[in-house]
Backbone as a printed PyTorch tensor [residue, N CA C, xyz], in Angstrom:
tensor([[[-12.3690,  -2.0150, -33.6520],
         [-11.6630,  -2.5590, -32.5020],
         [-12.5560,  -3.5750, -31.7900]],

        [[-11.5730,  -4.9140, -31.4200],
         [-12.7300,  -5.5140, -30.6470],
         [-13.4480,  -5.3260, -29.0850]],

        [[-14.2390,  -6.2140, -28.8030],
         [-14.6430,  -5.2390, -27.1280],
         [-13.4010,  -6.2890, -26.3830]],

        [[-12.7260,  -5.8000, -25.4830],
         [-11.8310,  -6.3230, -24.6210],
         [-12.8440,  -5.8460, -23.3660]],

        [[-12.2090,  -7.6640, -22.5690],
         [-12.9960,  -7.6490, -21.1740],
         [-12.0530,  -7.2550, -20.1000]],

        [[-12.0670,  -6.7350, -19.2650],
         [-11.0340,  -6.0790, -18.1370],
         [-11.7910,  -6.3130, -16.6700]],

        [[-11.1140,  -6.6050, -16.0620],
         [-10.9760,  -6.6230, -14.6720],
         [-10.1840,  -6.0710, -13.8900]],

        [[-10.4670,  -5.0480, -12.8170],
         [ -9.5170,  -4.7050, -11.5250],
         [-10.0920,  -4.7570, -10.2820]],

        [[ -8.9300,  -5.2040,  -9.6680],
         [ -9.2030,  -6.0340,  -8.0350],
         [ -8.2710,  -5.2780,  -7.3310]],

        [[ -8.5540,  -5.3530,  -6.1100],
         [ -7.5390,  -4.7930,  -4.8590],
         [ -7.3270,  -6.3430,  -4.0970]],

        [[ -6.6030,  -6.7780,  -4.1410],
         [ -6.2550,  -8.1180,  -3.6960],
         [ -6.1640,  -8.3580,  -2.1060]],

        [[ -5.6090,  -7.2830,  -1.6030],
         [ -5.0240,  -7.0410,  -0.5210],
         [ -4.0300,  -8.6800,  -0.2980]],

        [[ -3.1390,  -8.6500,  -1.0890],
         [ -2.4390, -10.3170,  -0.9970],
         [ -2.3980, -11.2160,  -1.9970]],

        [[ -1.7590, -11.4230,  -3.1180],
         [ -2.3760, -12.3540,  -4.6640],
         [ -2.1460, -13.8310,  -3.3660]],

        [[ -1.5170, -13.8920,  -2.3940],
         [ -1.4340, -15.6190,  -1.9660],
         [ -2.5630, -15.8920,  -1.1460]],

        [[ -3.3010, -15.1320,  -0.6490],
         [ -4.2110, -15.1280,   0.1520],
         [ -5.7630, -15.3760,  -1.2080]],

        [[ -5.3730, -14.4350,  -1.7080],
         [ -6.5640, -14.2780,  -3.4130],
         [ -6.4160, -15.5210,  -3.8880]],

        [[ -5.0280, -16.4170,  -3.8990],
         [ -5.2220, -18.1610,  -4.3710],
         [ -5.9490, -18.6310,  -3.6040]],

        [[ -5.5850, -18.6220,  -2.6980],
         [ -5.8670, -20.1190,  -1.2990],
         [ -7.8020, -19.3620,  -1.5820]],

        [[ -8.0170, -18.5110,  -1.7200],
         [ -9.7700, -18.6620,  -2.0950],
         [-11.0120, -18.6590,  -3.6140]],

        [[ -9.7280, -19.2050,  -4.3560],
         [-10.3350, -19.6760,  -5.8740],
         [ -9.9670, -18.6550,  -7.0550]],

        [[ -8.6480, -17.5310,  -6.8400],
         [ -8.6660, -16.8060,  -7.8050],
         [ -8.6930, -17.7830,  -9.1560]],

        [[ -7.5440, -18.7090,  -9.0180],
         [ -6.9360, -19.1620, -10.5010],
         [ -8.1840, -19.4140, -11.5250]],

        [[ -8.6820, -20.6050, -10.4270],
         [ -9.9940, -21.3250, -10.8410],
         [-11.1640, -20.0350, -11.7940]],

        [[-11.4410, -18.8140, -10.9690],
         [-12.1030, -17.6610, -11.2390],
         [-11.5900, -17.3320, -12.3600]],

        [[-10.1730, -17.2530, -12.5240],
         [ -9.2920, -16.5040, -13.6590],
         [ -9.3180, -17.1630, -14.9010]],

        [[ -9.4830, -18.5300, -14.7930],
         [ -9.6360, -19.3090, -16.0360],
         [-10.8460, -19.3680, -16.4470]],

        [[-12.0280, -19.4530, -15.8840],
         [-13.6050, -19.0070, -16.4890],
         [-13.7390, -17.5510, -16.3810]],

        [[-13.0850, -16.3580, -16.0980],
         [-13.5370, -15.0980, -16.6720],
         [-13.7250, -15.0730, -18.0650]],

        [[-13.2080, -15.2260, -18.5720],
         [-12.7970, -15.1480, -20.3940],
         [-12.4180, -13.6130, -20.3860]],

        [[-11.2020, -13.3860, -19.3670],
         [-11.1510, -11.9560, -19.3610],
         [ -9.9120, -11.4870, -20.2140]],

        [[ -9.5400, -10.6590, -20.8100],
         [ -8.2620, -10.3370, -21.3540],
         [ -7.3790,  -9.4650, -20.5830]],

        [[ -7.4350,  -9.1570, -19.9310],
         [ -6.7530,  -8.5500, -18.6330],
         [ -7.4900,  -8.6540, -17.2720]],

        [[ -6.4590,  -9.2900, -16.5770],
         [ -6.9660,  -8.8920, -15.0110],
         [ -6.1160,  -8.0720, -14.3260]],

        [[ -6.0950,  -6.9920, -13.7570],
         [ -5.1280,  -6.0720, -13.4010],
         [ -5.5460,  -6.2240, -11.8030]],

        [[ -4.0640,  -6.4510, -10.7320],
         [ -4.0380,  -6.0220,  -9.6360],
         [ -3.4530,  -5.1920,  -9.2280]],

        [[ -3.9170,  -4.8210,  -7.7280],
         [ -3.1950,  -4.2060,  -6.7700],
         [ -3.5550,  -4.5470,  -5.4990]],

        [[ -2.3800,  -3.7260,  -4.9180],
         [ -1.5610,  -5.0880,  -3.4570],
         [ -1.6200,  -6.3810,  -3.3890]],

        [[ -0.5790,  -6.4390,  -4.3480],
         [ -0.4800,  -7.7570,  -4.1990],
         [  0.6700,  -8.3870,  -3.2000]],

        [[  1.1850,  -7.7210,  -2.7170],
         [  2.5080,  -7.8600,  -1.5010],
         [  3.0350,  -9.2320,  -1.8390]],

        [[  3.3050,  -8.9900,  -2.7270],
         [  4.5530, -10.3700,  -3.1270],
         [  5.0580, -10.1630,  -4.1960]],

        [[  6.8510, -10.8290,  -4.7830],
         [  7.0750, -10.6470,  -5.8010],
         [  7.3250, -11.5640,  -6.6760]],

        [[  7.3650, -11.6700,  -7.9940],
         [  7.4060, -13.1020,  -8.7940],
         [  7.7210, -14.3570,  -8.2450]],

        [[  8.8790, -14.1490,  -7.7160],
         [ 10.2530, -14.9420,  -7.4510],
         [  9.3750, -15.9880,  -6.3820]],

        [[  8.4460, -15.0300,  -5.5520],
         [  8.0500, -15.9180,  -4.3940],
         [  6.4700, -16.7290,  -4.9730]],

        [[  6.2090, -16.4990,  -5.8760],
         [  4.8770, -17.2660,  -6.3390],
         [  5.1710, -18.8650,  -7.2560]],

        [[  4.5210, -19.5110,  -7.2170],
         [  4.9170, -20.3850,  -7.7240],
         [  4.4490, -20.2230,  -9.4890]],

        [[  5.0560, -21.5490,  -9.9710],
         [  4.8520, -20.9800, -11.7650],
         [  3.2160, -20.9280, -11.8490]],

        [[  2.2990, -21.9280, -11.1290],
         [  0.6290, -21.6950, -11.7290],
         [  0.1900, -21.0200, -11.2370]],

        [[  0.7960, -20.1920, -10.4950],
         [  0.2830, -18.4190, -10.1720],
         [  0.6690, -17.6010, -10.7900]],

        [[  2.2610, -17.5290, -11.4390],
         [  2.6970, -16.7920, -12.3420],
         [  1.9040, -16.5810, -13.9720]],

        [[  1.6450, -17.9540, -13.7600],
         [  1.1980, -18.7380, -15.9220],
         [ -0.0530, -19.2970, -15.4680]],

        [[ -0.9040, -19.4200, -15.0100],
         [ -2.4460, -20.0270, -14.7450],
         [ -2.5560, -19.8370, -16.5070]],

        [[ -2.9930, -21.2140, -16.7970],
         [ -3.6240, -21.8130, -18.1520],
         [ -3.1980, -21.2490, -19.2080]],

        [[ -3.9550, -20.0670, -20.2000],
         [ -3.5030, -19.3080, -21.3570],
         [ -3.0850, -18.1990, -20.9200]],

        [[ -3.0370, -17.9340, -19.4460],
         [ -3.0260, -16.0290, -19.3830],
         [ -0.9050, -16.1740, -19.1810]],

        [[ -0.6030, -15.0310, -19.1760],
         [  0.6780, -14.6420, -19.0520],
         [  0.6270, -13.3550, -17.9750]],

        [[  1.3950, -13.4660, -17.2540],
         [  1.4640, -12.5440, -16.1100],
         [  3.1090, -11.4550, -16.0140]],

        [[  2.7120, -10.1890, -15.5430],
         [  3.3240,  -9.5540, -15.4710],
         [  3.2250,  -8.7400, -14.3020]],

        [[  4.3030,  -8.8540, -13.1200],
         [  4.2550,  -8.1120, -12.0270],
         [  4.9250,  -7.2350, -11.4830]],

        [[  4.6570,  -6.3420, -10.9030],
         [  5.0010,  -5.0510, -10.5990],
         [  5.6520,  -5.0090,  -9.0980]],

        [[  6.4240,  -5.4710,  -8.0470],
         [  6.6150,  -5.2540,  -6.5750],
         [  7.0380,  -4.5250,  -6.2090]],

        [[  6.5680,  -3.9700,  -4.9800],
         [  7.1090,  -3.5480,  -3.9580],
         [  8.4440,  -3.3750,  -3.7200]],

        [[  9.3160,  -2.5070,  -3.5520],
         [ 10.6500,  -2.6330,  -2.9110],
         [ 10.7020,  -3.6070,  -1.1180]],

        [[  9.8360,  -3.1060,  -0.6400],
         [  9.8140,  -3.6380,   0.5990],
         [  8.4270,  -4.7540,   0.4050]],

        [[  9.2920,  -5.7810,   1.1370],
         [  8.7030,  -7.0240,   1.0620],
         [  7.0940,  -7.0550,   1.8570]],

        [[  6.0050,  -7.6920,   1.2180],
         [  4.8060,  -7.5310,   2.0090],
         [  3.5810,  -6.9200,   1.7450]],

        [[  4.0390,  -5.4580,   1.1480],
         [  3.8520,  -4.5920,   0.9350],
         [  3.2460,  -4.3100,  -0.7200]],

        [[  2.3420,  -3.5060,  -0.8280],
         [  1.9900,  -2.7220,  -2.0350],
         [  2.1400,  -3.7510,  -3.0340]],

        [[  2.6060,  -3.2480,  -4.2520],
         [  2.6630,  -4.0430,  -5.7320],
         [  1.1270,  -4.1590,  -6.4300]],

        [[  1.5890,  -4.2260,  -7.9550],
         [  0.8670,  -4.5010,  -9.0630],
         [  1.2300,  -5.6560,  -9.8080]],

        [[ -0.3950,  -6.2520, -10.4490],
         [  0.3790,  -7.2080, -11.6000],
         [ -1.0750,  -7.3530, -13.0180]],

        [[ -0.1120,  -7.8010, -13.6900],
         [ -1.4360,  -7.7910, -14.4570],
         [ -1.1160,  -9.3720, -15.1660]],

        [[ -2.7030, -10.1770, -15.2430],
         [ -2.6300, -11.1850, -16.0130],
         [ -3.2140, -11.2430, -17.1100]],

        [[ -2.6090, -11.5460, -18.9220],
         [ -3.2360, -11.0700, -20.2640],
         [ -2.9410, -12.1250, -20.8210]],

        [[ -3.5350, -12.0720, -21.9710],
         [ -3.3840, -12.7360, -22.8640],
         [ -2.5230, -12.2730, -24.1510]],

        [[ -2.3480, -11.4990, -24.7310],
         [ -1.5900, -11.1650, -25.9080],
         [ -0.6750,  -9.9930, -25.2360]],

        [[  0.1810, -10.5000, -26.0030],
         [  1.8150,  -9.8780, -25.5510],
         [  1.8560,  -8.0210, -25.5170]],

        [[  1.7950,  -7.7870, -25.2040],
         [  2.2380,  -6.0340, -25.4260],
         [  3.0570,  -5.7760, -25.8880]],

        [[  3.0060,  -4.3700, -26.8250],
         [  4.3140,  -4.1050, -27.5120],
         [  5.4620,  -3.7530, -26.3590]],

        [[  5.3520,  -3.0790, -25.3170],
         [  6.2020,  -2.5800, -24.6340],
         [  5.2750,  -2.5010, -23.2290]],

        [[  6.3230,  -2.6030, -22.2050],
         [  5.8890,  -2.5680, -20.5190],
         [  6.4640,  -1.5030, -19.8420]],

        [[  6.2280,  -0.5530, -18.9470],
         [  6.9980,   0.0210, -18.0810],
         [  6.3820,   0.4200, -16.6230]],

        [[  7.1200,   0.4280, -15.9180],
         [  6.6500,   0.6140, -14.5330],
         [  7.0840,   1.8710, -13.5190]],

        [[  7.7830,   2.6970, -14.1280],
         [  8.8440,   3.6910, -13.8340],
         [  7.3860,   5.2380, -14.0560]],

        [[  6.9770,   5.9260, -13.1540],
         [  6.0220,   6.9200, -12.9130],
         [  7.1800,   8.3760, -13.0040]],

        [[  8.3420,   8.1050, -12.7490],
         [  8.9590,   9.0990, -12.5920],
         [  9.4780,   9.9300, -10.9140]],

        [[  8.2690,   9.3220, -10.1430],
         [  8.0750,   9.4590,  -8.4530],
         [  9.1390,   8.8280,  -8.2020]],

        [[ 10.2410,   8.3280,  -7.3920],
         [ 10.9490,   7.3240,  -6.7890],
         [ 10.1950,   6.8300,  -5.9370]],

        [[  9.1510,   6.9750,  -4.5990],
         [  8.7420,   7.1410,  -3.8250],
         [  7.2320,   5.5790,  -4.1640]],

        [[  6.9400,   6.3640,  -4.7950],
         [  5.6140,   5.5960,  -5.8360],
         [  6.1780,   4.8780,  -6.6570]],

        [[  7.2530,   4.9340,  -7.2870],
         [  7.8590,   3.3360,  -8.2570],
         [  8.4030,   2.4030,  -7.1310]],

        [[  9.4580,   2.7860,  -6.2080],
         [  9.5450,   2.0410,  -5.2850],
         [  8.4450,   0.6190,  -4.2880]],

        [[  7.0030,   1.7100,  -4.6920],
         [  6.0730,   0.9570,  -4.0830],
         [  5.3700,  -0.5690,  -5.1870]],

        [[  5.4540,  -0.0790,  -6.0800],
         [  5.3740,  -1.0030,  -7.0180],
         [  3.8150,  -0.8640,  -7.8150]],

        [[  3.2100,   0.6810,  -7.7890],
         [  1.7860,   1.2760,  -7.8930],
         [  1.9170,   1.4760,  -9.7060]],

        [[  2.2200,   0.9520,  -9.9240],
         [  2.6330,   1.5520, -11.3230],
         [  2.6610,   0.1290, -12.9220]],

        [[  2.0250,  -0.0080, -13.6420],
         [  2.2540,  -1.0890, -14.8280],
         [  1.5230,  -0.3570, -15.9620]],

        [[  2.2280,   0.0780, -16.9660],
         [  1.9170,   0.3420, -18.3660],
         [  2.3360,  -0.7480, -19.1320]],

        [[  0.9710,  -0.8310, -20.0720],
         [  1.4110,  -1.8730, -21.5900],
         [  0.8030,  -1.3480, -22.5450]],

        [[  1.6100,  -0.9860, -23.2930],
         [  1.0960,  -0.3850, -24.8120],
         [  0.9580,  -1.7710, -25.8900]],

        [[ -0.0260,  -1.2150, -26.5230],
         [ -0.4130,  -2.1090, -27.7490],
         [ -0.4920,  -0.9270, -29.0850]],

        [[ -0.6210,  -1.5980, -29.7130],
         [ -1.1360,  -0.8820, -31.3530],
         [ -1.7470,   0.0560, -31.0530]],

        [[ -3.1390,  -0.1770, -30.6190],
         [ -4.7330,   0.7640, -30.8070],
         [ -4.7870,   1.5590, -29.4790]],

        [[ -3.9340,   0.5120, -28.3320],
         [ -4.6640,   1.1150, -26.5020],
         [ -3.2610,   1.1900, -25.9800]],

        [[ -3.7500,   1.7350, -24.7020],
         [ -2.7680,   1.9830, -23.3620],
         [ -3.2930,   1.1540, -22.5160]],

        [[ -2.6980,   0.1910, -21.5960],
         [ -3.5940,  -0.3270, -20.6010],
         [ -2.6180,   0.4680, -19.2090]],

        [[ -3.2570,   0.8710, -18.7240],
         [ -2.6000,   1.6130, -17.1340],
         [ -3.3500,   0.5240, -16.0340]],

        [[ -2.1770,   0.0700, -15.0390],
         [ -2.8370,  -0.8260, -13.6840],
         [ -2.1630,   0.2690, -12.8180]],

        [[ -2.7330,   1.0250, -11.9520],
         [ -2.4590,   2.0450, -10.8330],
         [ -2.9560,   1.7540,  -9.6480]],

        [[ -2.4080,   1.8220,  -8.9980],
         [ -2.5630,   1.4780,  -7.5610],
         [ -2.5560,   2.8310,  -6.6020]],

        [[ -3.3940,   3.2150,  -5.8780],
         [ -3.2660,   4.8190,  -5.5560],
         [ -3.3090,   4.6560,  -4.1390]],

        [[ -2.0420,   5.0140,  -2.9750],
         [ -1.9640,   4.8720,  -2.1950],
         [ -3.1350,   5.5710,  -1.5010]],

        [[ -3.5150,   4.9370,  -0.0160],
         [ -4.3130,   5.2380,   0.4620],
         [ -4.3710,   6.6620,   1.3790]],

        [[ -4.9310,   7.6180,   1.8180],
         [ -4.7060,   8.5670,   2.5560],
         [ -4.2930,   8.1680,   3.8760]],

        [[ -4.5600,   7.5950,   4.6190],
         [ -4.8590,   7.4500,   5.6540],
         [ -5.7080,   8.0980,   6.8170]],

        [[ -6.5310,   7.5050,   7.7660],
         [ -7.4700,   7.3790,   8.2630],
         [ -7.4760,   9.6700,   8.9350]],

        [[ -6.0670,   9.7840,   9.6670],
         [ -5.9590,  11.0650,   9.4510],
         [ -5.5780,  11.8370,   8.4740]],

        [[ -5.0740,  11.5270,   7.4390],
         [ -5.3720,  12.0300,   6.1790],
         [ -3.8050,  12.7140,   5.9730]],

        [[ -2.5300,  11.9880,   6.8620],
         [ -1.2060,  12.0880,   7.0310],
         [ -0.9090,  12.2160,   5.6310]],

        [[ -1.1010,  10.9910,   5.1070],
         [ -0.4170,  10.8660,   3.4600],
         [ -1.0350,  11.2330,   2.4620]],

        [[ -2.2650,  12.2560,   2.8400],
         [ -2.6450,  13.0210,   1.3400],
         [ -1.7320,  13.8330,   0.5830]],

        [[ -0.9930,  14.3600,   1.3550],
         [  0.2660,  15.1080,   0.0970],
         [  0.8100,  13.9450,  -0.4980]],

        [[  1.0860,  12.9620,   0.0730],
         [  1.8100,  11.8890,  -1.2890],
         [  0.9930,  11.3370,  -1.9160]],

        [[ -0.4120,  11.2680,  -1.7590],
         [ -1.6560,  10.9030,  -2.4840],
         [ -1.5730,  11.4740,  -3.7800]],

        [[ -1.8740,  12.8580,  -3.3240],
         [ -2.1880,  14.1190,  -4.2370],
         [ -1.1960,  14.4960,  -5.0150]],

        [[  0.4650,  14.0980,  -4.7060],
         [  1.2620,  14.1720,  -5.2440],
         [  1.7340,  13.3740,  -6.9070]]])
C-alpha cells in the first residue's frame, strides 16, 4: 500500500480559512486528503475554486442549520462509495459525519461535538 498524506483541521469557517491562504496551502500540501470540520457553510454557498481548488475534488458534509457545524473533505481519487448518515438524527443533522470507502481503507472525517464549558452536552457527546 502506498503512504497516503492526510490532514485534519477544525476550520471554525472554510470562508474565513480562504480569505487567510487555505487554497494556496492546499495546492502545495501534496496532500491526498484534507478533511474538515466546522465548516458552517454549504456547497451551494462556496464558490467553484473553493469547491474544485486545482487537482483536488471536494466533498461536503452541512449542517442542517445554516452557520453552523459541517464537514468536508478535499481528495484526490474518487472513492468507491460516500456516506454521511451515523444513524443519530441529531448528529447527521449537524453535518459531523463523512465516510469514503476505497479498495484497501476507510477514510472517516468526524467532527465531535463539543461538551460545553459546563459540561451540558456531554450526554450527546458521549452519546
Amino acid at each position: 500500500m502506498a503512504v497516503l498524506k492526510l490532514f485534519s483541521w477544525n476550520v471554525n469557517g472554510i470562508r474565513s480559512c480562504v480569505r487567510a491562504g487555505f487554497l494556496e496551502w492546499l495546492t502545495k500540501s501534496g496532500a491526498d486528503f484534507v478533511c474538515l470540520q466546522e465548516i458552517k457553510a454549504d456547497e451551494n454557498s462556496l464558490d467553484m475554486f473553493v469547491r474544485n481548488p486545482g487537482q483536488y475534488n471536494s466533498f461536503f458534509n452541512p449542517a442542517a442549520k445554516k452557520g453552523y457545524a459541517g464537514t468536508g473533505i478535499y481528495y484526490l481519487k474518487e472513492p468507491l462509495s460516500i456516506s454521511t448518515k451515523t444513524g443519530f438524527p441529531q448528529f447527521d443533522d449537524d453535518g459531523r459525519f463523512i465516510r469514503f470507502d476505497y479498495e484497501d481503507f476507510i477514510l472517516i472525517n468526524l467532527y465531535m461535538p463539543n461538551g460545553g464549558r459546563d459540561k451540558s452536552a456531554f450526554p450527546f457527546k458521549f452519546k
